[in-house]
Kinemage of the C-alpha trace (Angstrom):
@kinemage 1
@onewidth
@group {chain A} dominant
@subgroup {mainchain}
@vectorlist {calphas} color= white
{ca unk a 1} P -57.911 -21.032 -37.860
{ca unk a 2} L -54.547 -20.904 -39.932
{ca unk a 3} L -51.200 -22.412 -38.180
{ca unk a 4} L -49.779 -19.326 -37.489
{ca unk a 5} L -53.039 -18.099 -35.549
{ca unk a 6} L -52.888 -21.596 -33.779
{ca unk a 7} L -49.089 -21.437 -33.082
{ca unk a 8} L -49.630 -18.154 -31.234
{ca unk a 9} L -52.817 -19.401 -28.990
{ca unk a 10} L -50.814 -22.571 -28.123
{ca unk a 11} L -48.057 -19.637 -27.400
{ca unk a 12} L -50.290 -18.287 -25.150
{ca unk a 13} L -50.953 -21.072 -23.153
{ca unk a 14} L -48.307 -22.442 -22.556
{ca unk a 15} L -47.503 -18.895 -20.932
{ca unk a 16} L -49.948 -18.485 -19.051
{ca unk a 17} L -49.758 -22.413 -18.095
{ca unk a 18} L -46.214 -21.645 -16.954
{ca unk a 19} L -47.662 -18.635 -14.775
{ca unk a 20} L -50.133 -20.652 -13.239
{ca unk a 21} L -47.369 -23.212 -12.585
{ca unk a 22} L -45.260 -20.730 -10.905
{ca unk a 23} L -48.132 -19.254 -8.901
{ca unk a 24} L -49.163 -22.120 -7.865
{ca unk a 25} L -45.073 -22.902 -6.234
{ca unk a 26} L -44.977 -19.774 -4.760
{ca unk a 27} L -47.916 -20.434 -2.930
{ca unk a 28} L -47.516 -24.088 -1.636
{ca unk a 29} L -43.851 -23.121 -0.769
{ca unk a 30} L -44.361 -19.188 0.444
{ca unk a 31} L -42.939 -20.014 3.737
{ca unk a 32} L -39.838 -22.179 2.265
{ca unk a 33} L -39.276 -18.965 -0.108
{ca unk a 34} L -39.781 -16.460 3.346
{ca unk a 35} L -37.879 -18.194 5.675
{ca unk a 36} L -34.556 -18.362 2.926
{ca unk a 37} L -34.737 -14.880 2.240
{ca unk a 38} L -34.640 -13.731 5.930
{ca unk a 39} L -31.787 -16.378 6.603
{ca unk a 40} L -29.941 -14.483 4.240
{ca unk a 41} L -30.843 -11.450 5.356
{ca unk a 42} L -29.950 -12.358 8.530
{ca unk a 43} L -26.689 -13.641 7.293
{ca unk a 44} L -25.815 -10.629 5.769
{ca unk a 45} L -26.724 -8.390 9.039
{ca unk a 46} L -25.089 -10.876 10.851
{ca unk a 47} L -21.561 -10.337 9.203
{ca unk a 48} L -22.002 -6.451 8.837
{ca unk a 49} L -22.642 -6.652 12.593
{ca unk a 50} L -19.592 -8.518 13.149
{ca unk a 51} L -17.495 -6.076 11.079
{ca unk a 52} L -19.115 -3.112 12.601
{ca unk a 53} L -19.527 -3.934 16.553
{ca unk a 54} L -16.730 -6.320 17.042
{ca unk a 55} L -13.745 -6.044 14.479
{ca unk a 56} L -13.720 -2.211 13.972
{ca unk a 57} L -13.989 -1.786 17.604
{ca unk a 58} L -11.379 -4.377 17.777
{ca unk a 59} L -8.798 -3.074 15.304
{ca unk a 60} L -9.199 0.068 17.146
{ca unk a 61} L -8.220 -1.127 20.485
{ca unk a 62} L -5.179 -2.821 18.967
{ca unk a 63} L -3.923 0.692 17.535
{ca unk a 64} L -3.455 2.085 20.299
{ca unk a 65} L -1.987 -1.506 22.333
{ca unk a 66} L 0.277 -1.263 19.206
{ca unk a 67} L 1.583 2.481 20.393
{ca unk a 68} L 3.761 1.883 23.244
{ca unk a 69} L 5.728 -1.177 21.169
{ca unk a 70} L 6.033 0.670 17.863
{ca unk a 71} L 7.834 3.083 20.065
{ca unk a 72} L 10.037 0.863 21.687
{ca unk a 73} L 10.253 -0.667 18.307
{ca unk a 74} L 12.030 2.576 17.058
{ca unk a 75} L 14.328 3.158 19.778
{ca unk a 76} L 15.786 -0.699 19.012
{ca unk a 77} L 14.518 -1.883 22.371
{ca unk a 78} L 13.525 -4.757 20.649
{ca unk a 79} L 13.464 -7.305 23.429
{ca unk a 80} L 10.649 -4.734 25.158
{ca unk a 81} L 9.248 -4.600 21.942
{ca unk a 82} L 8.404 -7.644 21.749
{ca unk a 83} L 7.506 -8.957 25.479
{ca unk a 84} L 5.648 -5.427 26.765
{ca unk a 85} L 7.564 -3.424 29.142
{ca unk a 86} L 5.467 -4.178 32.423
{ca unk a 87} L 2.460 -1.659 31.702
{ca unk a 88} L 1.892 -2.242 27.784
{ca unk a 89} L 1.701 -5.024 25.825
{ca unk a 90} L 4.244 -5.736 23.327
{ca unk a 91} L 4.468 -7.234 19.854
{ca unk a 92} L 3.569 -10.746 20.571
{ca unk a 93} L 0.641 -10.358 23.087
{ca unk a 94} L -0.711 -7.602 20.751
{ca unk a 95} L -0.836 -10.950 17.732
{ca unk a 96} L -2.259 -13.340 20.475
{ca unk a 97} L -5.070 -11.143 21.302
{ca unk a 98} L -5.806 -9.065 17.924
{ca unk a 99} L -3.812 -11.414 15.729
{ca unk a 100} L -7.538 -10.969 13.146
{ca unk a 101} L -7.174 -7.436 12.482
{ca unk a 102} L -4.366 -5.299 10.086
{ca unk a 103} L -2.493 -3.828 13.312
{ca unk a 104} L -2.402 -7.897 14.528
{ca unk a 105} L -1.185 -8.062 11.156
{ca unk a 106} L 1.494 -5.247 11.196
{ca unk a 107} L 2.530 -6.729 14.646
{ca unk a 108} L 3.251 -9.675 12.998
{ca unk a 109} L 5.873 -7.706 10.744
{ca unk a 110} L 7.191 -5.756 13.466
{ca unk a 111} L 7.694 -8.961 15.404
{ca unk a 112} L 9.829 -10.781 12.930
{ca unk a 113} L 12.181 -7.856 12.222
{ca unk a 114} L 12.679 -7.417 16.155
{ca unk a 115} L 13.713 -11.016 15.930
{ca unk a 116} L 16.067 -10.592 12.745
{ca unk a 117} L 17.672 -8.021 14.975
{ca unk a 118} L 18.072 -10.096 18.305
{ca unk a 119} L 19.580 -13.028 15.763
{ca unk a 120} L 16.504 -15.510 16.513
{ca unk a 121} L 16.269 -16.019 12.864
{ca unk a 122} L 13.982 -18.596 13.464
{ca unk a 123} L 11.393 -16.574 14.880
{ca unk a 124} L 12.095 -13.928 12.594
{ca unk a 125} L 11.048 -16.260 9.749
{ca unk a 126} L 7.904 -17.452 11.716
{ca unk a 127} L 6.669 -13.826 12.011
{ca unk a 128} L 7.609 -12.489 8.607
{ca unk a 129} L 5.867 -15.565 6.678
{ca unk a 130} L 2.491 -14.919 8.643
{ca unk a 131} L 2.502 -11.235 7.741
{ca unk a 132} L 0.954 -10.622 4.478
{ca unk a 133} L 0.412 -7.335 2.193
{ca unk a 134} L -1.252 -6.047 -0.780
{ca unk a 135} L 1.400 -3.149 -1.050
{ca unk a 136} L 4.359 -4.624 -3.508
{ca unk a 137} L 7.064 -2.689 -1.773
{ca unk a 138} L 6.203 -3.500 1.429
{ca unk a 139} L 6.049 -7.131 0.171
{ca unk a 140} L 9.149 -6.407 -1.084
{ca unk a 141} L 10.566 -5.805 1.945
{ca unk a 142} L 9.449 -8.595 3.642
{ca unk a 143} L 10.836 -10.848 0.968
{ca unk a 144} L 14.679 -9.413 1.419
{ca unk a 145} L 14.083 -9.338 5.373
{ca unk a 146} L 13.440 -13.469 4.652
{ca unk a 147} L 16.602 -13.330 2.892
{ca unk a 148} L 18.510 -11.853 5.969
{ca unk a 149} L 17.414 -14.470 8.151
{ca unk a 150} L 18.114 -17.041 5.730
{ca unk a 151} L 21.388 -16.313 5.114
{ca unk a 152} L 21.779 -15.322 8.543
{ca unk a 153} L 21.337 -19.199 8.865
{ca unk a 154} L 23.894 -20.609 6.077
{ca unk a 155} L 20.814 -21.199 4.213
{ca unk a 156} L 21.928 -19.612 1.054
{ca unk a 157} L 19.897 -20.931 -1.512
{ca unk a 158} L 16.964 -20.023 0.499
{ca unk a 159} L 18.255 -16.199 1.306
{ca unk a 160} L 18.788 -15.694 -2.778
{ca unk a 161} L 15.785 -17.118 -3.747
{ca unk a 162} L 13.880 -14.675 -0.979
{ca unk a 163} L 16.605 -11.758 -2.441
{ca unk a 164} L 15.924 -12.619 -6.227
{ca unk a 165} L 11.865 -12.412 -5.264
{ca unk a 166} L 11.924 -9.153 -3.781
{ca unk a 167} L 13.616 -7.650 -7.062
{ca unk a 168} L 10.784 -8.625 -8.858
{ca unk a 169} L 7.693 -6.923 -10.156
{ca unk a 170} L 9.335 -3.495 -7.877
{ca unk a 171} L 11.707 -1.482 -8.582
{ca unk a 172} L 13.233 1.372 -5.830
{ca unk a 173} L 16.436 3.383 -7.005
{ca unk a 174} L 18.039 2.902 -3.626
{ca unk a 175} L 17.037 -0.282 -2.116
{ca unk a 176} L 16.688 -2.501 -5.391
{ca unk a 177} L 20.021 -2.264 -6.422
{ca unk a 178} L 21.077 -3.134 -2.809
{ca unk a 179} L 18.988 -6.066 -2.538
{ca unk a 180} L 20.991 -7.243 -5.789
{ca unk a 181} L 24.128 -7.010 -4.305
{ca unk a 182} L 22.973 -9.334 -1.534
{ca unk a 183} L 21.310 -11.682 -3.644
{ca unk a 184} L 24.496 -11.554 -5.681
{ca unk a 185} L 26.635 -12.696 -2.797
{ca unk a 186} L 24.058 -15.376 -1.898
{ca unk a 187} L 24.034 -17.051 -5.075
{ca unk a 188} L 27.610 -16.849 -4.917
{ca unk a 189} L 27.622 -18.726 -1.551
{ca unk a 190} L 25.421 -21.359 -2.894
{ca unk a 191} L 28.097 -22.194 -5.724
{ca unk a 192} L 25.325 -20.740 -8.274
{ca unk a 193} L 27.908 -18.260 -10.869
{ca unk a 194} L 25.582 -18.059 -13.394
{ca unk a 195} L 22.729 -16.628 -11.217
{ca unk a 196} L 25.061 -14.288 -8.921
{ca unk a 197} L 26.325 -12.585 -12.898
{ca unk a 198} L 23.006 -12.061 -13.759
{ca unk a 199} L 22.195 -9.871 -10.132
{ca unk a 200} L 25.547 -8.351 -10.756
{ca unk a 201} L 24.900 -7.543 -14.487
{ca unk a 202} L 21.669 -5.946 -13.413
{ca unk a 203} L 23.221 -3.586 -11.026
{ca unk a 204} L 25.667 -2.391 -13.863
{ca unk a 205} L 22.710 -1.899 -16.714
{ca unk a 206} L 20.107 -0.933 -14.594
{ca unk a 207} L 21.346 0.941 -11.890
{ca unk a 208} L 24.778 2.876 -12.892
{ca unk a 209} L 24.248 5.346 -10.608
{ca unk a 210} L 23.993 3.227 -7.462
{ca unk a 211} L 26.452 2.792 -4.460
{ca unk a 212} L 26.335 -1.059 -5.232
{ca unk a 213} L 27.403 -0.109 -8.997
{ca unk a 214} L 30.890 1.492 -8.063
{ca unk a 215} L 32.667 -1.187 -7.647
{ca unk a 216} L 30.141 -3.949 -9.477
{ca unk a 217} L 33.289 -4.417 -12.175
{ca unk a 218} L 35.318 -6.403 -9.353
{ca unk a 219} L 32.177 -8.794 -8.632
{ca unk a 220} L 31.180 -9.639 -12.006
{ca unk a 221} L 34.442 -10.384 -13.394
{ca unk a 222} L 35.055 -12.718 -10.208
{ca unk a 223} L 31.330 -14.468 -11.099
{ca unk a 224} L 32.271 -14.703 -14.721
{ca unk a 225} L 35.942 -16.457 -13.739
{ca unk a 226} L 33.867 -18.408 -10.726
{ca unk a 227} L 31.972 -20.582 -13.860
{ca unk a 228} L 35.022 -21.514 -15.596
């Protein structure tokens, strides 16, 4: 037999030695191999279950709890927001009970502003750091709101850090340039010039056409004569 011929039939065995081998594991471990595919089967039923009969049942129930407070919410009866007014739940029961799901979530967002608005800027910052979003100018939004109760508190470096944030990776034609201006005047409070020109600069290159950019001149040149 030549050495190629040979190579091949020693080829051969060792496949088919390696199929016996395997063969021979499946069968003196078949109910190992059984019993971890139907734990992961049941795993996986297990957590479609949960998503299916208990939080989509669940998130449902907490849209319409959420109802009632979103309108109080818009007629500023924040404090009712908030606490329920004696026949539906408000804000803060609604994150106790479906604090898991997106409306717990939104309640979480609702309950901070209601906060910012009462002056318990304390609260307001609780609420708006434990609501989170994918969407960047709702993020956005949330960031500046952080600012407000920052500086709110005399915690200016805070409140332009939070301002600076939400000005970045967004851009909105009426809010953006707004949000400037306030982190302007924040970095200004914190003794930071340098910082409070640059929000003040953007206004005036990027947006010329805002309210905030009318009078930007007056700002800048007092930033610019602020670092001397």
């Amino acid at each position: 037999m030549s050495k190629e011929k040979q190579k091949r039939a020693d080829g051969f065995e060792q496949i088919e030695e390696a199929t016996i081998s395997t063969e021979q594991f499946i069968e003196k471990n078949q109910k190992l191999l059984i019993r971890g595919v139907l734990v992961i089967v049941i795993v996986v039923g297990a957590i479609l279950g949960y998503y299916r009969f208990y939080k989509a049942p669940l998130e449902e129930e907490a849209l319409k709890q959420m109802f009632v407070a979103e309108n109080l919410f818009e007629k500023d009866s924040f404090n009712m927001a908030l606490n329920g007014d004696g026949n539906a739940p408000g804000f803060l029961e609604i994150i106790d009970r479906y604090g898991s799901t997106p409306s717990g979530n939104l309640a979480n967002y609702y309950a901070g502003i209601c906060y910012l608005h009462l002056g318990d800027n304390q609260n307001a910052i609780k609420y708006l750091e434990k609501f989170s979003s994918d969407d960047v100018i709702f993020s956005s939004m949330v960031k500046a709101n952080l600012g407000d109760a920052y500086m709110q508190q005399g915690d200016f470096k805070k409140a332009s850090s939070y301002y600076q944030k939400a000005t970045t990776g967004t851009t909105n034609m009426v809010t953006t340039p707004m949000i400037l201006m306030k982190a302007g005047l924040a970095f200004e409070k914190a003794n930071d010039y340098k910082n409070a020109l640059s929000m003040y600069e953007r206004i005036e290159k990027e947006f010329p056409a805002s309210m905030e950019a009318a009078e930007i001149e007056k700002y800048i040149t007092r930033a610019k004569l602020s670092m001397k």
